[in-house]
PADRENKOL-581512 format. One record per residue (C-alpha): residue number from 0; x, y, z. Coordinates in Angstrom, 1 decimal. Example, Ala and Ser with C-alpha at 12.3 -4.5 7.8 and 13.67 -1.06 7.14 Angstrom:
+-----+--------+--------+--------+
| num |      u |      v |      w |
+-----+--------+--------+--------+
|   0 |   12.3 |   -4.5 |    7.8 |
|   1 |   13.7 |   -1.1 |    7.1 |
+-----+--------+--------+--------+
***
This chain:
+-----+--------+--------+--------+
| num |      u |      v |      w |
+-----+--------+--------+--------+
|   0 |   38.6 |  -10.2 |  -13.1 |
|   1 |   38.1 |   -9.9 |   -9.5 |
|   2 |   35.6 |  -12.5 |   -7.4 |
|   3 |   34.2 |  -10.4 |   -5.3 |
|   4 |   32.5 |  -12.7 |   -1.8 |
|   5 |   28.8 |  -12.2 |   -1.3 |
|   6 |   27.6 |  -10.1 |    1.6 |
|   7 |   25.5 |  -11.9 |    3.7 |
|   8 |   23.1 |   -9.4 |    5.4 |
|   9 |   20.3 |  -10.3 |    7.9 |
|  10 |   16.9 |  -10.2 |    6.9 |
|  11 |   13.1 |  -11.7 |    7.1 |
|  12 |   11.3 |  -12.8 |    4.2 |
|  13 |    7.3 |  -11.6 |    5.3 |
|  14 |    3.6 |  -11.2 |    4.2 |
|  15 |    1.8 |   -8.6 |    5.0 |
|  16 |   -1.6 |   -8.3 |    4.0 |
|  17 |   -1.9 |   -9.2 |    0.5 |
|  18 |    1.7 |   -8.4 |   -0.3 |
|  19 |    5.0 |   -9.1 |    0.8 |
|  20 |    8.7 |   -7.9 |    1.2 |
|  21 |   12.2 |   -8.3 |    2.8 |
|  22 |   12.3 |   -6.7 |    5.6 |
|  23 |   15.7 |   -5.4 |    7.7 |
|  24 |   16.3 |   -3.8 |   10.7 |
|  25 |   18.5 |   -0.8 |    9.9 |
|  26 |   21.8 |   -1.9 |   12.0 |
|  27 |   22.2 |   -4.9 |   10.1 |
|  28 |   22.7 |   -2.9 |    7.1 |
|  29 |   26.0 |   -2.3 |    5.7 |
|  30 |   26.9 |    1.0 |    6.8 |
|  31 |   26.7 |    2.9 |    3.5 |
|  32 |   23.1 |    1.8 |    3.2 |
|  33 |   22.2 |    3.0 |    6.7 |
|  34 |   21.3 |    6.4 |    5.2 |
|  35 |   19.7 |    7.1 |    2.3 |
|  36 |   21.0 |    7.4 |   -1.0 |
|  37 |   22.0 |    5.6 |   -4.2 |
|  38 |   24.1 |    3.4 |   -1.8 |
|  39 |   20.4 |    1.9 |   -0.4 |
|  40 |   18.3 |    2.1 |   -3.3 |
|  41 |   21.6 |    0.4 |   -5.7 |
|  42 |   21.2 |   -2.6 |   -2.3 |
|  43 |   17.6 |   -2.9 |   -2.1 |
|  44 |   17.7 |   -3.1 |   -6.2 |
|  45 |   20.0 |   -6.3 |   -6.2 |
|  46 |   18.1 |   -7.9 |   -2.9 |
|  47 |   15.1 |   -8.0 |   -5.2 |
|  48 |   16.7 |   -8.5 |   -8.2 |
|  49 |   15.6 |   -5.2 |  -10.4 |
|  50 |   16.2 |   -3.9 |  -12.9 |
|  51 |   15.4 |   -7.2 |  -14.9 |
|  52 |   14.4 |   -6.6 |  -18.4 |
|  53 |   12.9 |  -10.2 |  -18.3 |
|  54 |   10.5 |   -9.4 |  -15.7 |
|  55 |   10.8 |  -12.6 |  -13.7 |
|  56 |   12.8 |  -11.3 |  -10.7 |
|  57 |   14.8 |  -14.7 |  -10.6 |
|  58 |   17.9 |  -13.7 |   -9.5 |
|  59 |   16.4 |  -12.1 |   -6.5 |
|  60 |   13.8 |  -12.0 |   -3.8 |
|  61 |   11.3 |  -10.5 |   -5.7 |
|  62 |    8.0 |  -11.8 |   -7.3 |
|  63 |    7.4 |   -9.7 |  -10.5 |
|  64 |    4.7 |   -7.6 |   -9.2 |
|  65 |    3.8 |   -4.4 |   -7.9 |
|  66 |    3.1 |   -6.5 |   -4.9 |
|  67 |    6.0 |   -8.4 |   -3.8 |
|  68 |    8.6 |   -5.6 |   -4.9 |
|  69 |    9.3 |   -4.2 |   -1.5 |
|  70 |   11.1 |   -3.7 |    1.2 |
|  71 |   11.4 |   -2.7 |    4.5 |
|  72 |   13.9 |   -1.1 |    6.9 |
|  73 |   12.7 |   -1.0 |   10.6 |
|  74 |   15.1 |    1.1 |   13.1 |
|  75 |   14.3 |    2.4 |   16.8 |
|  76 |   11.9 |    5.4 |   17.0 |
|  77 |   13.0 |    9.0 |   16.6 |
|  78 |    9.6 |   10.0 |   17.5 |
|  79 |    8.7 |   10.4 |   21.1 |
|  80 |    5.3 |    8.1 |   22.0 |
|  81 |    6.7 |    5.3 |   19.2 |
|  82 |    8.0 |    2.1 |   19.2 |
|  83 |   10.1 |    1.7 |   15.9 |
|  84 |   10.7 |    3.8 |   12.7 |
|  85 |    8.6 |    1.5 |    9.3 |
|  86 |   10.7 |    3.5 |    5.9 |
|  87 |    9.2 |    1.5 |    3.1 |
|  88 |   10.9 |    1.2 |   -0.3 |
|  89 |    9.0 |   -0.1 |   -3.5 |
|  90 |   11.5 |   -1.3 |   -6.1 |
|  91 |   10.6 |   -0.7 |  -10.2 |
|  92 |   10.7 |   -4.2 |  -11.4 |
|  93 |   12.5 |   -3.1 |  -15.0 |
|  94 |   13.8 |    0.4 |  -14.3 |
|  95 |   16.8 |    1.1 |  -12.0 |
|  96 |   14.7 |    3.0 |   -9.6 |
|  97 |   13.2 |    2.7 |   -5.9 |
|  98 |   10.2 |    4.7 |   -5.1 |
|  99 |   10.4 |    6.2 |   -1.7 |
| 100 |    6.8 |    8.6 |   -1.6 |
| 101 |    4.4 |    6.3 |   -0.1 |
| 102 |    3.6 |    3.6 |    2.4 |
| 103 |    2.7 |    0.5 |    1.9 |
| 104 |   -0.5 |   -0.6 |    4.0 |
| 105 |   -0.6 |   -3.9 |    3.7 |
| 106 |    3.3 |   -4.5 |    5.0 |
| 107 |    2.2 |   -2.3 |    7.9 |
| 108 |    0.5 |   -5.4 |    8.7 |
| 109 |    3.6 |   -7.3 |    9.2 |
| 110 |    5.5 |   -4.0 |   10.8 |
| 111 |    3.9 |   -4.3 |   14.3 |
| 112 |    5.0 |   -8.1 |   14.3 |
| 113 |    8.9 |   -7.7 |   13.1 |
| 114 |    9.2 |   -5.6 |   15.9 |
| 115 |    8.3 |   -7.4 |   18.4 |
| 116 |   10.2 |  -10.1 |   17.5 |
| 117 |   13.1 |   -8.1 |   16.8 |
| 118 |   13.4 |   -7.0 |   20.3 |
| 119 |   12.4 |   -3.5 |   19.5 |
| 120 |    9.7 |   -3.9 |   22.3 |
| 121 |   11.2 |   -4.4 |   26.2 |
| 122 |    9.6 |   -8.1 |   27.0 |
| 123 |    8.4 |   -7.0 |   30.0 |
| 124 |    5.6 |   -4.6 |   28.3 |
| 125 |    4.2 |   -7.7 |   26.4 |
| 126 |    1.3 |   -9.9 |   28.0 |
| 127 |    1.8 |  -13.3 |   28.0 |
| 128 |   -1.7 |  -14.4 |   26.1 |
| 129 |   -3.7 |  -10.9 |   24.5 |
| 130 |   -2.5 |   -8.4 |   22.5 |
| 131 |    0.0 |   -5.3 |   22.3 |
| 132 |   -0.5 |   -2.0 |   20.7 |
| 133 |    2.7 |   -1.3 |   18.5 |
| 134 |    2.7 |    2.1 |   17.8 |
| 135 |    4.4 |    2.7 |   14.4 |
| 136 |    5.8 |    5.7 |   13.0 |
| 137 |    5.4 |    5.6 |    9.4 |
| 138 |    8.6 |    7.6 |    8.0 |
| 139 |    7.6 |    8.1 |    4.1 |
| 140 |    4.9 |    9.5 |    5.0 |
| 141 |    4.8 |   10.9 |    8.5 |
| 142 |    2.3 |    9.4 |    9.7 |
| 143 |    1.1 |    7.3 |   12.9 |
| 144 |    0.1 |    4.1 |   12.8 |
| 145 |   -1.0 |    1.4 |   15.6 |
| 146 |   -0.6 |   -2.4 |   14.6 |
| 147 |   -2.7 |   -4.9 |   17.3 |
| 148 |   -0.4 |   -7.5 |   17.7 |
| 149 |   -1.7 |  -10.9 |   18.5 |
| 150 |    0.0 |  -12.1 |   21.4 |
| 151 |    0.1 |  -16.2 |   22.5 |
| 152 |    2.7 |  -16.8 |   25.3 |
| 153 |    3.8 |  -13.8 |   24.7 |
| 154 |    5.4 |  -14.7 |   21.4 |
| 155 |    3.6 |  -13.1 |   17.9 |
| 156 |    0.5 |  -15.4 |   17.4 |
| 157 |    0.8 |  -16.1 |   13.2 |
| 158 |   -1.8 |  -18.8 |   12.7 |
| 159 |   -5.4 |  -18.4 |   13.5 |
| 160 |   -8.7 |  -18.7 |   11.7 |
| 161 |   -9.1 |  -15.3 |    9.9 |
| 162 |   -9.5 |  -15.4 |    6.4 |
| 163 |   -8.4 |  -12.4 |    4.0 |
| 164 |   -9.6 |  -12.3 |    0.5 |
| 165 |   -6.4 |  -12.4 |   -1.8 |
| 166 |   -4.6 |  -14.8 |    0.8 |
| 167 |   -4.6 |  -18.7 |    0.6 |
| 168 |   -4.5 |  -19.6 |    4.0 |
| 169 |   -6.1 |  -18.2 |    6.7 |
| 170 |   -4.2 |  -16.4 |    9.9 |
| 171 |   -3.9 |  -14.7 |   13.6 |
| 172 |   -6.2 |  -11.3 |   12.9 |
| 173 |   -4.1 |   -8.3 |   12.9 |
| 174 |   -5.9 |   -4.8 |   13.4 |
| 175 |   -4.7 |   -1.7 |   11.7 |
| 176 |   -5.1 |    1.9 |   13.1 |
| 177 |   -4.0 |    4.7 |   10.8 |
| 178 |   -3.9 |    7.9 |   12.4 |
| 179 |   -4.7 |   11.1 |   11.0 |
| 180 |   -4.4 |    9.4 |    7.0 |
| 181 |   -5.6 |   12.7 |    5.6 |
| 182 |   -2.6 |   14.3 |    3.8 |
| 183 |   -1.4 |   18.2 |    4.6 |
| 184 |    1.9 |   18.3 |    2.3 |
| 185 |    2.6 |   17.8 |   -1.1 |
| 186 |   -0.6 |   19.1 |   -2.4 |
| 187 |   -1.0 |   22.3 |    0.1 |
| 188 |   -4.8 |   21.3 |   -0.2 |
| 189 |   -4.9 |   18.9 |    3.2 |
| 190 |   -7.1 |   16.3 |    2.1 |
| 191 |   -8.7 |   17.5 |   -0.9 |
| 192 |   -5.8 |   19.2 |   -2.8 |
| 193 |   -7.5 |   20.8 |   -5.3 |
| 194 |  -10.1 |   21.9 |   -2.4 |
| 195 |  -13.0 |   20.3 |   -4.1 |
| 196 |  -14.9 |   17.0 |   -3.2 |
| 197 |  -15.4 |   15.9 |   -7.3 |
| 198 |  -12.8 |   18.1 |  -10.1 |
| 199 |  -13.5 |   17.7 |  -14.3 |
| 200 |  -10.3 |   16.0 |  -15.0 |
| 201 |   -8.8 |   16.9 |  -18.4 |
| 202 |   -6.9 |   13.6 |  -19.6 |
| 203 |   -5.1 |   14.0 |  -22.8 |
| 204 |   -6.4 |   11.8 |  -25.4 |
| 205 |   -9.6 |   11.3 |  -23.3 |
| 206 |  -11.4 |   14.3 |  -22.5 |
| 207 |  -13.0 |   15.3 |  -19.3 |
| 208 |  -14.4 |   13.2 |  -16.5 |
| 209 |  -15.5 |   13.5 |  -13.2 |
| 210 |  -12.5 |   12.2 |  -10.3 |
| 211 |  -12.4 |   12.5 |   -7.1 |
| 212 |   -8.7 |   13.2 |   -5.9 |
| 213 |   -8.1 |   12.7 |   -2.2 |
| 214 |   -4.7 |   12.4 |   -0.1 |
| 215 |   -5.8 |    9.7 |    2.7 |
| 216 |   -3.6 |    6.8 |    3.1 |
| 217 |   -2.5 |    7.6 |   -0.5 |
| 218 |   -3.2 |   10.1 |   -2.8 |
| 219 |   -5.3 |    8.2 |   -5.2 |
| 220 |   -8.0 |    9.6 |   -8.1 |
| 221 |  -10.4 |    7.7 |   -8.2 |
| 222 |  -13.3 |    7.9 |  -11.5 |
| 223 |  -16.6 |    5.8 |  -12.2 |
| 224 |  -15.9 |    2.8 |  -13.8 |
| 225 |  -18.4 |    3.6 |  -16.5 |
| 226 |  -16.9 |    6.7 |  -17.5 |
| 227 |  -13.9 |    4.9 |  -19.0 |
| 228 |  -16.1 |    2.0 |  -20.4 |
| 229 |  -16.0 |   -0.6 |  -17.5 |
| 230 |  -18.6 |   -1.7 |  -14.7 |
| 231 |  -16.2 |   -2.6 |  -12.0 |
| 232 |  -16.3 |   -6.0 |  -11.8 |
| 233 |  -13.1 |   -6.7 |  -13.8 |
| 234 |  -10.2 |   -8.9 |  -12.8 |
| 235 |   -6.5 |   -8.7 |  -14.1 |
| 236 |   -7.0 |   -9.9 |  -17.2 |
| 237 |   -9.1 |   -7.4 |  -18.5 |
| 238 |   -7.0 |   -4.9 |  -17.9 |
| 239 |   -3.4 |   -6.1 |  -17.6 |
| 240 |   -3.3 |   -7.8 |  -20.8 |
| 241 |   -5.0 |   -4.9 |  -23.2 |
| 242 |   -2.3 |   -2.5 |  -23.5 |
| 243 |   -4.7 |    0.5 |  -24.6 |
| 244 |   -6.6 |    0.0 |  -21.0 |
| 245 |   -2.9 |    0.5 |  -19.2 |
| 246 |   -1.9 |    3.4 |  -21.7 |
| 247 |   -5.2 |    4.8 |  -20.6 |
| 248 |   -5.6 |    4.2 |  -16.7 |
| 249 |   -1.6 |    5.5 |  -16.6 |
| 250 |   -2.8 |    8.5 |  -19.0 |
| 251 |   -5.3 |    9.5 |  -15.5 |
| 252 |   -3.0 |    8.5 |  -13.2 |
| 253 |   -0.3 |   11.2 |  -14.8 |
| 254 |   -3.5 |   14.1 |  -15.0 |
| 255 |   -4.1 |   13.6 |  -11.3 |
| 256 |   -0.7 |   13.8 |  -10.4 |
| 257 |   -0.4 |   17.0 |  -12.1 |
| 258 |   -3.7 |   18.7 |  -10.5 |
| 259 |   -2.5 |   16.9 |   -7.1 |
| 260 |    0.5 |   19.4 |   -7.3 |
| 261 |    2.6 |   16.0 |   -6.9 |
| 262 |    4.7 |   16.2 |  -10.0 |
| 263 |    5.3 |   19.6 |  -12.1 |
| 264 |    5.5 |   17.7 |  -15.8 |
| 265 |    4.1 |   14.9 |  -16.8 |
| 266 |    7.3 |   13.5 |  -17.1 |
| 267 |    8.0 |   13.2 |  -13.5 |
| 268 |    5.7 |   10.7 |  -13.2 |
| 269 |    7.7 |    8.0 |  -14.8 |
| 270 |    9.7 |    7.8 |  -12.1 |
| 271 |    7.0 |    8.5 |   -9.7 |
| 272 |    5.2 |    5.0 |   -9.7 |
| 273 |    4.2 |    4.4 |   -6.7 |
| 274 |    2.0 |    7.8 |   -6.1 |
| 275 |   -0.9 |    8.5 |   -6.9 |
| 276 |   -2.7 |    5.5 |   -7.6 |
| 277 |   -5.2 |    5.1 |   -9.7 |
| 278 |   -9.0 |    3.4 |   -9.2 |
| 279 |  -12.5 |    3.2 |  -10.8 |
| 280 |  -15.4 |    2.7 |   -8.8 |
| 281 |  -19.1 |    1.6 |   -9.9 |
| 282 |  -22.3 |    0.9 |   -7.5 |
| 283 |  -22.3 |   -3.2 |   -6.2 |
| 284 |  -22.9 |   -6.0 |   -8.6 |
| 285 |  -22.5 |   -9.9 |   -8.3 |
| 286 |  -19.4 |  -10.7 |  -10.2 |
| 287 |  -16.7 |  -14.1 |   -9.7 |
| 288 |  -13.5 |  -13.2 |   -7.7 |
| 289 |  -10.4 |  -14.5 |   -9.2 |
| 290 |   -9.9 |  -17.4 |   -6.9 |
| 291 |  -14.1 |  -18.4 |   -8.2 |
| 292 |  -15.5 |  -17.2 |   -5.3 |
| 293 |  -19.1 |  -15.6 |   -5.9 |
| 294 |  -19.4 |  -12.4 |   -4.5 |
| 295 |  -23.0 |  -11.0 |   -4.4 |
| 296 |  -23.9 |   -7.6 |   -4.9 |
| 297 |  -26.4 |   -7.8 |   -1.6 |
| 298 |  -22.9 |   -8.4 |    0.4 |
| 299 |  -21.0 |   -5.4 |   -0.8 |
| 300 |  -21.2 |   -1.5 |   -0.7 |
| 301 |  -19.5 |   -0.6 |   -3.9 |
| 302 |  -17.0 |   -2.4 |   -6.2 |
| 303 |  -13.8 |   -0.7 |   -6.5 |
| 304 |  -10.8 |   -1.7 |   -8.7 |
| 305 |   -7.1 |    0.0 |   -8.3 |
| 306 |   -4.1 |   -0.4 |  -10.3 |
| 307 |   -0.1 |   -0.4 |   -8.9 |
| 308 |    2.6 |    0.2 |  -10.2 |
| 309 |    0.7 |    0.4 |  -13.6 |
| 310 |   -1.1 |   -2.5 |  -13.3 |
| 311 |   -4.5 |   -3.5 |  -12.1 |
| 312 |   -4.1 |   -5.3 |   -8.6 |
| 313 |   -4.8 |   -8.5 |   -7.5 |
| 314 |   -6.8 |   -7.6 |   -4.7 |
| 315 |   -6.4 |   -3.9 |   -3.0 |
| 316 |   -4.0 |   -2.2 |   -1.7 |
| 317 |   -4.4 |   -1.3 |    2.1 |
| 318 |   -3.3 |    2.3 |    1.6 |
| 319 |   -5.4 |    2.8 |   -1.2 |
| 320 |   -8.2 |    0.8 |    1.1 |
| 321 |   -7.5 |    3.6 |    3.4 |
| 322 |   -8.4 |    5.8 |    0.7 |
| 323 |  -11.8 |    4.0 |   -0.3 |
| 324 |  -13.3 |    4.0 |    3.6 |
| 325 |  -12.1 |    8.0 |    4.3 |
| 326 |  -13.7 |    9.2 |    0.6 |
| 327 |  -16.9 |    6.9 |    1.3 |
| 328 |  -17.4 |    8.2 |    4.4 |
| 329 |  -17.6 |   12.2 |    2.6 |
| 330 |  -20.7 |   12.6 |    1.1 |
| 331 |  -20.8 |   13.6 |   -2.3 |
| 332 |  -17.0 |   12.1 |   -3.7 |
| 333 |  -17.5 |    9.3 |   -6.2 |
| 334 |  -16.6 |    6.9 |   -3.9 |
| 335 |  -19.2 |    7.9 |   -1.7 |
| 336 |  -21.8 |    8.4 |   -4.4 |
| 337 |  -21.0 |    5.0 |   -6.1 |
| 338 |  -21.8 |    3.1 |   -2.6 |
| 339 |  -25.6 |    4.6 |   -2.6 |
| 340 |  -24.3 |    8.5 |   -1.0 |
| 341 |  -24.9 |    9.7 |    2.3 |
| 342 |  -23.0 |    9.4 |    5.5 |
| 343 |  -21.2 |    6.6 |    6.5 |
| 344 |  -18.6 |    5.4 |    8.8 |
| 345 |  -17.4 |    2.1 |    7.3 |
| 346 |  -17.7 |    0.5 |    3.9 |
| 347 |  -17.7 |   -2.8 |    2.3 |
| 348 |  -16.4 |   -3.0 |   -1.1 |
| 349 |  -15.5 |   -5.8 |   -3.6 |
| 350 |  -12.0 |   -6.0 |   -5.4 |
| 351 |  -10.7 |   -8.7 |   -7.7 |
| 352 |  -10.2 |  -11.4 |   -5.0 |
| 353 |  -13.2 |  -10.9 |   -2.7 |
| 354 |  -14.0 |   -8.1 |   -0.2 |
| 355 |  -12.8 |   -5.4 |    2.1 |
| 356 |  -14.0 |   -4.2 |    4.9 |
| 357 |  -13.0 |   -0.6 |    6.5 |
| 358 |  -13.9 |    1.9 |    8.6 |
| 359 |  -13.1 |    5.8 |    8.6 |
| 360 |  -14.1 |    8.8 |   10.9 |
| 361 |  -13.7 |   11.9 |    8.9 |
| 362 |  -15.4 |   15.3 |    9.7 |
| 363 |  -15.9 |   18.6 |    7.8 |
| 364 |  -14.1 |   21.5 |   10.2 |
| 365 |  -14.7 |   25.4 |    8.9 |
| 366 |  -15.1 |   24.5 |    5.3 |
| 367 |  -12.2 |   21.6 |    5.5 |
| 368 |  -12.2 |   17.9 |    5.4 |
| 369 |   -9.8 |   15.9 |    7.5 |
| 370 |   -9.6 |   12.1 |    8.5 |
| 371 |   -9.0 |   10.9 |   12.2 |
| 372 |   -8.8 |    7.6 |   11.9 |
| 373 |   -9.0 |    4.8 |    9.5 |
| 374 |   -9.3 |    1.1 |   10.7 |
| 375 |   -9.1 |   -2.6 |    9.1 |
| 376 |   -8.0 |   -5.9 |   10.1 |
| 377 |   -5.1 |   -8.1 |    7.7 |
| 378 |   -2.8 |  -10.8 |    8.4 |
| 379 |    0.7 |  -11.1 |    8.5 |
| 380 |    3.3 |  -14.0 |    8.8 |
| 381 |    6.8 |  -14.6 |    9.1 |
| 382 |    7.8 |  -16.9 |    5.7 |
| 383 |   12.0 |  -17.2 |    6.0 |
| 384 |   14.4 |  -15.6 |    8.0 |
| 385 |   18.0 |  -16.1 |    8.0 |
| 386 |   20.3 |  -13.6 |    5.9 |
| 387 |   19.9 |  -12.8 |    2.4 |
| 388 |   22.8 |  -12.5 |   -0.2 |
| 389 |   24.2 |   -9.7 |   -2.8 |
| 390 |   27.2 |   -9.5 |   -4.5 |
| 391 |   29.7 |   -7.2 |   -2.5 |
| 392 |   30.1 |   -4.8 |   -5.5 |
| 393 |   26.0 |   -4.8 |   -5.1 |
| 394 |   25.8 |   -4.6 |   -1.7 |
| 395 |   27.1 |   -0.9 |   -0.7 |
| 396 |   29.8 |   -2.5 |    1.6 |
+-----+--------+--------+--------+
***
């Protein structure tokens, strides 16, 4: 047979938030993956090292999780008023497949700092100790979104004292702006597709339950935990080793999708991972975070637990977080209900590893809910950069 050379394709290995990816800037892509197509996704498969029916990712960058499955292609801005262009691809860890519908908010995080490193911001704009406002156009979804940048001699500040729950070490504080996360397309409902703040879900094989199903950040249904027999203060375990919880949790997701208007059949949704998510909710209670950590009910607003790619994740999900702070601050959703009802314009909530806190403005215009603005500080860091290495018949040369 043929030995074909490795391509040898310039890349940054990076956290973001509680997750992490490889991130590329789209010129140092081979030109077939410059566009998409099954030229990209066929890439971005072999970079992480899916599909691998052994679910181990070794031969690739990838961790095995919902959460470090992703990449990230960063070009200059098509938008006018932007800085760079953020398309976000999260790769199927056993299926040959890379979901394209959403954003990721946690690698946001780490969006604002790429490009200034990257030289996709003029020098001359950056201030030599402070910070700079990168203004992000987030191309999955459409939306705007402004990463604070740290600035210290006017390189990116990484280290700091700022300590995220879900992440070891603490870092420079990074603050997250997401503009206008209330949703106007798939669903035709804005942010409430089905135009209600709390629908009676039918689930197959379940029955009926209230959900609230919102399109902010991410279109996510949330239920109350103890409608599906849990009180919210679960950690992975619990629900990523008992396959009837997954079966059941993937059985809502699915339902929501379909009243969402997302997919048409329920058999879209296989290859629809990524969107909607899925969450439970349930009024605060003390509870140990994975890492031992006792969180106390007194400190929190509500407990929320969300689940990724079908499983329950490790901490939250800043897109979903998104989510949480725009439906708690509507009075009368479950998310709202669950942290003690009435208005509110941030929340605190507990998730598997600790806390969260975020803010939300949202406002009720001739009948109509929309979000403004939704705002919470993460961390981000640079872990390896260099090139990274696919097989050329891999590699879409």
């Amino acid at each position: 047979m043929t030995h074909l050379p490795q391509l040898s394709i310039p890349a940054t290995y990076m956290r973001g938030g509680t997750s992490k990816g490889v991130f590329f800037r789209l010129e140092d892509l081979p030109e077939a993956a410059r566009v998409p197509g099954p030229a990209r996704d066929a890439l971005l498969m072999r970079v992480i090292g899916s599909p691998d029916p052994y679910g181990k990712h070794t031969d690739g960058m990838g961790g095995a999780t919902s959460s470090t499955s992703k990449c990230v292609i960063i070009g200059p801005s098509t938008r006018p008023g932007h800085d760079v262009d953020y398309l976000y691809g999260q790769v199927s860890i056993d299926t040959a497949f890379v979901d394209w519908s959403g954003n990721c908010g946690n690698l946001s995080t780490a969006v604002g700092p790429f490009a200034v490193a990257n030289g996709f911001i003029d020098p001359a704009r950056l201030p030599e100790n402070g910070s700079f406002a990168v203004r992000v156009w987030q191309a999955n979804i459409g939306k705007t979104i402004v990463v604070h940048v740290p600035i210290a001699d006017g390189q990116v500040q990484e280290t700091g004292d700022f300590e995220l729950d879900g992440v070891t070490f603490p870092a420079a504080e990074i603050v997250l702006e997401f503009m206008d996360p209330s949703d106007d397309g798939e669903g035709g409902g804005a942010m409430f597709p089905t135009g209600r703040l709390v629908d009676e879900l039918e689930v197959p094989g379940l029955g009926s339950l209230p959900a609230t199903m919102i399109s902010a950040g991410i279109p996510t249904v949330f239920v109350n935990a103890a409608d599906i027999g849990y009180d919210g203060t679960e950690l992975q375990p619990a629900i990523n080793e008992d396959q009837a919880a997954l079966a059941m949790l993937e059985a809502i997701r699915v339902a929501g999708a379909l009243r969402m208007g997302l997919i048409a059949t329920p058999e879209e949704a296989a290859t629809r991972q990524h969107t909607p998510k899925v969450a439970f909710v349930a009024p605060a209670r003390d509870y140990v975070a994975s890492s031992g950590k006792a969180i106390a009910a007194a400190g929190i607003d509500l407990n929320v637990r969300a689940l990724s790619m079908g499983k329950l994740h490790h901490a939250m999900m800043g897109t979903c977080a998104v989510a949480i702070g725009t439906a708690a601050a509507i009075p009368g959703t479950l998310v709202n209900l669950a942290a003690g009802g009435g208005a509110r314009e941030a929340v605190r909530f507990g998730h598997p590893s600790g806390t969260l806190r975020v803010g939300a403005e949202a406002r009720e215009v001739d009948g109509r809910w929309t979000a403004t603005k939704a705002i919470m500080s993460r961390s981000a860091r640079v872990l390896m950069e260099g090139a990274v290495r696919v097989p050329a018949a891999d590699g879409a040369a």
